[in-house]
PLY file of the C-alpha trace (Angstrom):
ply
format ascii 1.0
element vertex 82
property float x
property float y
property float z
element edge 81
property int vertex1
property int vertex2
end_header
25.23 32.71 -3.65
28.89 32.48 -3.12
32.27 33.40 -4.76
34.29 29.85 -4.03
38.19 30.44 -5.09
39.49 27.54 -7.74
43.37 26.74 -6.24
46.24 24.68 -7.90
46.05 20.97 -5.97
48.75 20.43 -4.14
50.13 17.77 -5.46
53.91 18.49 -6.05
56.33 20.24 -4.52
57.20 22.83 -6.74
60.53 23.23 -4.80
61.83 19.63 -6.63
60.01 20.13 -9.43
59.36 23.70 -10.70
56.21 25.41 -11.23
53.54 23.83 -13.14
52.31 25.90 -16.15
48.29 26.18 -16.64
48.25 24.57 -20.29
44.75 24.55 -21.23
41.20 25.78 -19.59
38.26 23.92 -20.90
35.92 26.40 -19.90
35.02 30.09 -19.93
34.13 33.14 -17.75
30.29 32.42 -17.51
30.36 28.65 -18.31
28.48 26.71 -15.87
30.11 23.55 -13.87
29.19 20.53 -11.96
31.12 19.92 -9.17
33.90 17.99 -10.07
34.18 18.71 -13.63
37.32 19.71 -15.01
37.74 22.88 -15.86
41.49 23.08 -16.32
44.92 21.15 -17.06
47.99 21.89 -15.86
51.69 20.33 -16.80
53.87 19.69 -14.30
57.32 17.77 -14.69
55.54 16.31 -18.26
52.58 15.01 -16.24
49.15 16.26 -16.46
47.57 17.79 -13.02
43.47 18.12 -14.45
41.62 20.59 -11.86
38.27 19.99 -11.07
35.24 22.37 -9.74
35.09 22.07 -6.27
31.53 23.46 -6.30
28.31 23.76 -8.61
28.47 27.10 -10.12
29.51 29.78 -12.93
33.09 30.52 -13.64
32.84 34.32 -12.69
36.65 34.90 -13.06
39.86 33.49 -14.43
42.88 34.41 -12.21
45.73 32.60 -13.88
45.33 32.28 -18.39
46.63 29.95 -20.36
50.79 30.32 -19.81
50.53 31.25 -16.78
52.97 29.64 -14.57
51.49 28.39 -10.86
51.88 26.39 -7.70
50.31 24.41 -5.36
47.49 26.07 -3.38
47.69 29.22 -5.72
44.63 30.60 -7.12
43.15 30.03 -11.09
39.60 30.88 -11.21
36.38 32.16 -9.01
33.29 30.30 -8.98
29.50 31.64 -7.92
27.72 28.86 -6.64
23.94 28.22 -7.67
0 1
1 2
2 3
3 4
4 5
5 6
6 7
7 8
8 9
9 10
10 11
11 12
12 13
13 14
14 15
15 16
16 17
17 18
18 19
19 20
20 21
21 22
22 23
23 24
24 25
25 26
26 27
27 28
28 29
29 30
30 31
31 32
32 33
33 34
34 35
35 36
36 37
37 38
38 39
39 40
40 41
41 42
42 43
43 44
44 45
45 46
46 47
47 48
48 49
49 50
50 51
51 52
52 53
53 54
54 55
55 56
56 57
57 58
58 59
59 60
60 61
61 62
62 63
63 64
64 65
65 66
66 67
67 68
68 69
69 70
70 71
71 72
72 73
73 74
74 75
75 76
76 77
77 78
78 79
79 80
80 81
């Protein structure tokens, strides 16, 4: 198995228009994932940047909670893959 790190898309430039703020996470440390399922949303700007799983797995950590403010290519979450 292997621990696959979960970063922010980039797609903004937080630079024009501010950090975006991780506003929900619709799973949990030890919830299982499919590849492409989203597992978080984040606001940017008033628009809605979901975040998929890059990877089958288990969310093993979250890195940034709810509130937290991020940007692009920062880290939210770890992921063991199965």
């Amino acid at each position: 198995m292997v621990t696959v790190t979960v970063t922010v898309p980039k797609l903004w430039d937080p630079a024009t228009q501010g950090p975006g703020i991780v506003t929900e996470w619709y799973k949990t440390v030890g919830s299982k994932v499919k590849k492409d399922e989203i597992i978080c949303l984040i606001m940017v700007a008033k628009v809605r940047v979901d975040v998929p799983s890059p990877v089958d797995g288990v969310i093993t950590k979250i890195i940034a909670n709810k509130g937290a403010e991020v940007k692009p290519g920062d880290s939210l979450a770890e992921i063991e893959t199965t």
